[in-house]
N, C-alpha and C positions, 0 to 999 in steps of 0.2 A: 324324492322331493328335494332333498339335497342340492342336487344339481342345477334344480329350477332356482334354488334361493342365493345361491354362490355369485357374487356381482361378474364379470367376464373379465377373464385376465388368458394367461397363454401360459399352460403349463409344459413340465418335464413327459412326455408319455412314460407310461409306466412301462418297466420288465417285460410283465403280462402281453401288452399290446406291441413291443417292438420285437417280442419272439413271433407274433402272427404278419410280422410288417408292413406293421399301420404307419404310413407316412405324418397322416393329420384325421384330425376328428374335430366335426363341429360339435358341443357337445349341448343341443336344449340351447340355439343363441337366438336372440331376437336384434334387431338393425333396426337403426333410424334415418329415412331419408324423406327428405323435407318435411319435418313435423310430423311423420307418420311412421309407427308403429307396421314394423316389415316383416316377413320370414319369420314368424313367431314362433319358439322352441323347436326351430329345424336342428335335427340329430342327422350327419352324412359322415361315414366314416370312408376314407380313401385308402386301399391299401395297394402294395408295391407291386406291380403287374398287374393289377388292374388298373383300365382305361375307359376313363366314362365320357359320356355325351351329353350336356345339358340343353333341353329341350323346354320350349313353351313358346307361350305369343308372347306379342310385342308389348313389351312394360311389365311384363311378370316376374321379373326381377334375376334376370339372368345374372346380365353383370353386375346388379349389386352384388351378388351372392359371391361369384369368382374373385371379385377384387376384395372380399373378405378374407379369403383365403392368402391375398399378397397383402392385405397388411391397411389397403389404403379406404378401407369402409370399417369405424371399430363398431363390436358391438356392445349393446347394453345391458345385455343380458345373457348369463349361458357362458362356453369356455372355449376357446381356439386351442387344442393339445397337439404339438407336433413332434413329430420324434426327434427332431432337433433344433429344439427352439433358437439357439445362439447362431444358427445360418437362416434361418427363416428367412432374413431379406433378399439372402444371394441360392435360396434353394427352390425357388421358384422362379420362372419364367412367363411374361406375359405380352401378349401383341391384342388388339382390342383397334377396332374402325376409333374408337377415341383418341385409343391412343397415339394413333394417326395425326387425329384433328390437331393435338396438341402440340405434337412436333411441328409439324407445320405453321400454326399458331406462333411457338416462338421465335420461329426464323424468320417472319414476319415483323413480330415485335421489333427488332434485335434494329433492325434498318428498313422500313419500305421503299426507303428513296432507291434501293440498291438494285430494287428491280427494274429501274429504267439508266440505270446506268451503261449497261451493254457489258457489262466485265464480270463475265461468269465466274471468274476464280473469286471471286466477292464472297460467294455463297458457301453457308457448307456443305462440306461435301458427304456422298454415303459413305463412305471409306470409313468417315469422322464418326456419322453417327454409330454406326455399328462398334467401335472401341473404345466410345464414349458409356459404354457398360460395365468394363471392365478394364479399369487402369493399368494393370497386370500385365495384360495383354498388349504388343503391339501388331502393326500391320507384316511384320518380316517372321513373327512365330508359327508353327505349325495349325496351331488350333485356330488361328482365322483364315491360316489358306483349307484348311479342310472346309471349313461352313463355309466360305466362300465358294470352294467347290462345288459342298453337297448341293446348294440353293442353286449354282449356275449366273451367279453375279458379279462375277471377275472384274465383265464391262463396263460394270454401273458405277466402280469405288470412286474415279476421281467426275464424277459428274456430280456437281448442284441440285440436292432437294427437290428445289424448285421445280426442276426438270425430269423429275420422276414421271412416270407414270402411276395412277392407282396403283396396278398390280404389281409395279417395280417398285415401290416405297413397302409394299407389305412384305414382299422378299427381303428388305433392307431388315423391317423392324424383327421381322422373326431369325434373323440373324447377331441382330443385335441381342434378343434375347437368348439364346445359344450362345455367346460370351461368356455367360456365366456357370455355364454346365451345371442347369441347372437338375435335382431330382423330379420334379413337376412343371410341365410345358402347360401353360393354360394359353388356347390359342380358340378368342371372340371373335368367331367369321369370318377365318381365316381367307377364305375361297371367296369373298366380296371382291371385284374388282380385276379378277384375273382372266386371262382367255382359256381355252379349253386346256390346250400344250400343256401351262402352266399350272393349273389343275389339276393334272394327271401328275406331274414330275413332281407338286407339292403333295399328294396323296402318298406316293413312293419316297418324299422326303421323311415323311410324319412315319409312316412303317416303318422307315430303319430306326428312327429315332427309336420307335416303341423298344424295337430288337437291343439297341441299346441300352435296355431297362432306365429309360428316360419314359414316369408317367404322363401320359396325356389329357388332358380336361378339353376337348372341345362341344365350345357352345357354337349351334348354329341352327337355321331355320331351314334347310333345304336337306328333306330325308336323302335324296342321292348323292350328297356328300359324305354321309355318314360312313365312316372309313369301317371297311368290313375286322378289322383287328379291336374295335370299342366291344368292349364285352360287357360293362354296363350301363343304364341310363338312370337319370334323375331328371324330372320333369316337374315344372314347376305353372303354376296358373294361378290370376288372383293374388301374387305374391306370397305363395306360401305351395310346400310339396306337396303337388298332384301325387307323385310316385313318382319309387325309386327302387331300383331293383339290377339282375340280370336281365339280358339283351332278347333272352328270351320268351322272358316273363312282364317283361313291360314294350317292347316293340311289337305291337299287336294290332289290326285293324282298329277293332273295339277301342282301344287308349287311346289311339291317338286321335281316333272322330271323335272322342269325349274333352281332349286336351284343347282340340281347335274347333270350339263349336259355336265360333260365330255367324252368326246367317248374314245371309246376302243380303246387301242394302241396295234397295230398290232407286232409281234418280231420276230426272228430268234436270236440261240445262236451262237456267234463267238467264233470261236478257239483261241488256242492262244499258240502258238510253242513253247514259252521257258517257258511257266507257265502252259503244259499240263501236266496233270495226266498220268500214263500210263494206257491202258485198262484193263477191269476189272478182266478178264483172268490171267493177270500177278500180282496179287494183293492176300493181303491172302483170304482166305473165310467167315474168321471171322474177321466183322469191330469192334465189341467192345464185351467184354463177362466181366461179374462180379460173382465170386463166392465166399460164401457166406460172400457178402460185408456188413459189419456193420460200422454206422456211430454217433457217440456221440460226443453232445457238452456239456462239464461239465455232468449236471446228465439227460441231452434229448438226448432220442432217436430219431435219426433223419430216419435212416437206417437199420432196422434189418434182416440182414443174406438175403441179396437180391441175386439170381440167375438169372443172365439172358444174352443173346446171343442176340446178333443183327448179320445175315449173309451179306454178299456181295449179292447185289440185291434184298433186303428188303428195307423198308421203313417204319420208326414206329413213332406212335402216342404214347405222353407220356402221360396220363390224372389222375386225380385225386385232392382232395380237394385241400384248401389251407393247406399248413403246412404237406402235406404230403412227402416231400421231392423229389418234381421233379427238384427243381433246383440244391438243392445239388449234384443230380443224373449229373446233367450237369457239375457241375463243377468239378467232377472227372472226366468227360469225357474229356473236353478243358482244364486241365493241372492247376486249377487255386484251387484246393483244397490238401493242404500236406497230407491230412486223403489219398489221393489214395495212398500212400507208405505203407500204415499200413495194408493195404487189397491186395485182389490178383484181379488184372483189366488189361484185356491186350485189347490193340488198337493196330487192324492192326497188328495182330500176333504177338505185344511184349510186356512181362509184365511192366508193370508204374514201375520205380525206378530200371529198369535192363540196364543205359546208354542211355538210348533217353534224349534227351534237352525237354526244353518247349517249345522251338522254332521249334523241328523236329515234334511236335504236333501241332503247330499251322498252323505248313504249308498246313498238310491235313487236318484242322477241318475250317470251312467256321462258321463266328456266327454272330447273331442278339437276342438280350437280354435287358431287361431292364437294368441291370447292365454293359452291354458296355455299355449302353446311357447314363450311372448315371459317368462312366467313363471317358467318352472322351469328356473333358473340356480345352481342349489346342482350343484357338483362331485360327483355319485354314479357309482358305476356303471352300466351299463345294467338289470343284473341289480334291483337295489334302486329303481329306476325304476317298473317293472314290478309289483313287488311293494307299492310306495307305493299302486298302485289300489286294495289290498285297503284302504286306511285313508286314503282321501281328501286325502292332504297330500303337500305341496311337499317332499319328505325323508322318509326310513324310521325312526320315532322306537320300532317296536312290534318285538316278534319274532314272526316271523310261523311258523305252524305246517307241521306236515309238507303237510298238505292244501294250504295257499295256495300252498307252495313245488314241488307237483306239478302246479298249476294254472299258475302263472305259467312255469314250461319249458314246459308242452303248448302256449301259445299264446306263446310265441316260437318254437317247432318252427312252427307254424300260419304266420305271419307270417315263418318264413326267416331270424330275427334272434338265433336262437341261438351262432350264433360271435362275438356282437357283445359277452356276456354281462358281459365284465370291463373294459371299455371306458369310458372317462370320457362320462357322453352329452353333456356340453357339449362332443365335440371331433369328434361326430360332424357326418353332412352336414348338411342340411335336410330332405331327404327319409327319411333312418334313421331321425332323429328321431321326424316323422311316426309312422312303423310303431312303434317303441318305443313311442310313449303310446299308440295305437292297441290296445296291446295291455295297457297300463297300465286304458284303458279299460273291457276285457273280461271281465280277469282275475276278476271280482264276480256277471257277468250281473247286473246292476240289472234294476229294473223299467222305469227310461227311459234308453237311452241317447242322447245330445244328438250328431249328430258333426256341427260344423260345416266344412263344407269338408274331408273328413276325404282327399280327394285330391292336396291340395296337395301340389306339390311332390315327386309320386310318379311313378316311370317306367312305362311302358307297362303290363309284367310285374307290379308291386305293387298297379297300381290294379286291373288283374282281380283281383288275389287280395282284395282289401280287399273290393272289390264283390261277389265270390262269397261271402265269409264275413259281410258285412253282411243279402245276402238270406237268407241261412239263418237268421241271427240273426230276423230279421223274420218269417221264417216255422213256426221251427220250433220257437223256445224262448219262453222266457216274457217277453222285453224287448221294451216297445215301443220304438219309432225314431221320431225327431224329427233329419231331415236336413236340412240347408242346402248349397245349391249354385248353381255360376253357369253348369253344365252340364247341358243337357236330358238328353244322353246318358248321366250316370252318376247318375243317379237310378233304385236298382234296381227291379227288380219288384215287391218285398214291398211300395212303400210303396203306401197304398190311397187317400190324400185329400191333396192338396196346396193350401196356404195363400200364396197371392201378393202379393206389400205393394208399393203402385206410391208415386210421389212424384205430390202428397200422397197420405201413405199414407192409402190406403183400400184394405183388405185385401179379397179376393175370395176366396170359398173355392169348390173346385171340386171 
């Protein structure tokens, strides 16, 4: 009882516990996030060679729980004991899809005008962020040409941010967190974002690490990621420990159909009269065509001399490495890259920069992308989230009608995220989020909807559901689909023709 009554502070580990080598011990702590009482009297003791996996759905408090552990979630109850309290800040390591968002976020801040400036040396660069971790260290010491090595990112240092890829910005940060050599690597979903190549050579990174008695904490929602050297699990549901144990005693069919046992949510798509599409019939026949599109930032090629046709009543898969240029491919598509004026790309039978707004493009382009997610930082509720699809902006500026506001509850009833409705979404998870714009997306039925990566970041139980409601979308209504993935397996049925961009990109249509 002791334990439970002691207010939470960060002690010395004892003797006792550093002869067993207990790195950290949460001890009976309870967390507070937003107004709500979390993880109540969670006891996880982490010791040295052991490497755990944290497991659950979406919102059950993953990463509150890990970021407990660096320092930037305190608790209110209960004790944080680590075997070395006075490096605690530099003895852990952490990469998190947020912590993503955030970098990115502030290079944003810092200057927007800079991105239509054309002078890529404006930006900063990976190089920068990666020994932006550790002052100690420069670019000319051994310890950042090894990580640099281990990772395979040599090429990326003096390139801009901005011009990352997903899967190349996550190689950046998890190098950045290896600056610090740290005792515990906590890496949140790591494998979001990356092509298969890169998957495998990060699995074989995380291994040496291990071998390096460098512990591991990864959280992630995709069992065949689960690196076969994790020896135990902790699993969490409800916000509070389902179970925790060895790899043996807790990775079991039984656990985890108990862990993820949300049922299938049943749907139908509602119309909606003043935000319907016209049918496809009276529509041009060609939804987007690029000929020979070239795309350069400074002295990279991003794009060279691309051809390609998307018809009315197709459905395509965009696939290929990281860094091969699929997103840029999108963002000439949804209005948000100046390079489309410089090329010839016509949407919907009219060429880019011949008089259409970016608004008459937004109206028929439906999107979900890590970059809206990295975007839409305005404090709303979930509810006005949702409903900003009908009016394609960052914020809810319009009143929106009876009709919109029947359509936007059907498809959070749809997507499970109706008790979420009055909720700030910037305090949501990563993966909530997800499903909220997902459904921000929908809310309209466009005529194309774009969903990059539209799995990120989603547990077992949401990526069926996404994926069942995407193939209906493709098969049954009037929206073509333009998907992007680094997953063979969750490319649904409906889509009919898949477009592949290798390095160099030279697209193969298949």
């Amino acid at each position: 009882m002791k334990n439970r009554e002691r207010s939470h502070s960060i002690e010395t580990m004892k003797r006792a516990d550093i002869s067993n080598q207990v790195l950290l011990k949460l001890d009976n702590i309870t967390i507070r996030v937003r107004d709500k009482l979390i993880l109540c009297d969670t006891t996880w003791q982490i010791k040295k060679n052991q490497h755990w996996a944290v497991l659950g759905p979406n919102g059950s408090g993953k990463t509150s729980l890990v970021r407990v552990l660096t320092g930037e979630v305190p608790v209110v109850k209960g004790s944080i004991i680590r075997s070395n309290p006075e490096s605690a800040p530099d003895s852990i390591g952490y990469v998190s899809l947020e912590l993503h968002q955030q970098v990115i976020a502030r290079e944003e801040d810092r200057d927007e005008a800079r991105f239509f400036s054309g002078k890529v040396d404006n930006f900063t660069k990976a190089g920068h962020v990666i020994l932006a971790a550790n002052p100690k260290i420069d670019a000319q010491q051994p310890d950042f040409a090894r990580v640099t090595r281990l990772l395979g990112i040599g090429h990326l240092l003096d390139r801009g941010i901005r011009f990352l890829s997903t899967g190349e910005m996550r190689k950046i940060l998890i190098a950045r967190a290896l600056m610090k050599s740290p005792e515990l690597l906590i890496l949140d979903e790591p494998f979001e974002g990356l092509d298969r190549h890169s998957r495998e050579l990060l699995t074989k990174t995380i291994i040496d690490l291990m071998n390096q008695q460098i512990t591991i904490i990864l959280v992630t929602h995709r069992f065949e990621e689960i690196i076969p050297d994790i020896s135990h699990f902790l699993c969490l549901k409800d916000c509070s420990v389902f179970l925790q144990g060895s790899r043996d005693e807790v990775l079991t069919r039984k656990n985890m159909s108990c862990l993820y046992d949300k049922q299938a949510v049943s749907f139908f798509l509602p119309g909606s009269e003043d935000n319907r599409e016209p049918p496809k019939k009276d529509r041009p026949s060609v939804i987007v065509e690029f000929r020979n599109t070239t795309v350069k930032y400074g002295g990279l090629l991003v794009l060279d001399n691309l051809n390609w046709r998307m018809k009315r009543g197709e459905n395509w898969a965009i696939v290929g490495p990281n860094g091969s240029g699929k997103s840029t491919l999108l963002s000439l598509i949804i209005g948000d890259n100046p390079q489309a004026y410089a090329n010839e790309i016509h949407l919907f039978g009219k060429r880019r920069g011949t008089g259409e707004s970016i608004w008459e493009i937004k109206k028929r382009v439906g999107l979900v992308s890590s970059e809206l997610q990295v975007n839409y930082r305005k404090r709303m509720r979930v509810y006005d989230v949702v409903l900003s699809g009908f009016h394609d902006s960052i914020g809810l500026y319009r009143t929106s009608s009876n009709e919109q506001h029947r359509v936007a509850q059907h498809w959070m009833k749809v997507l499970d995220i109706t008790d979420k409705a009055n909720l700030w979404f910037d305090q949501l998870s990563y993966g909530q989020k997800r499903m909220v714009l997902l459904a921000r997306s929908m809310v309209k039925l466009p005529p194309l909807l774009v969903l990059d990566e539209p799995c990120q970041g989603l547990d077992l139980s949401n990526r069926t559901t996404v994926l069942d409601i995407v193939d209906y979308i493709g098969r049954e209504t009037e929206t073509d689909i333009l998907y992007v993935t680094h997953y063979q397996d969750e490319i649904p049925p409906c889509v009919t023709n898949v477009l592949r961009l290798e390095k160099p990109q030279q697209p193969v249509l298949e």
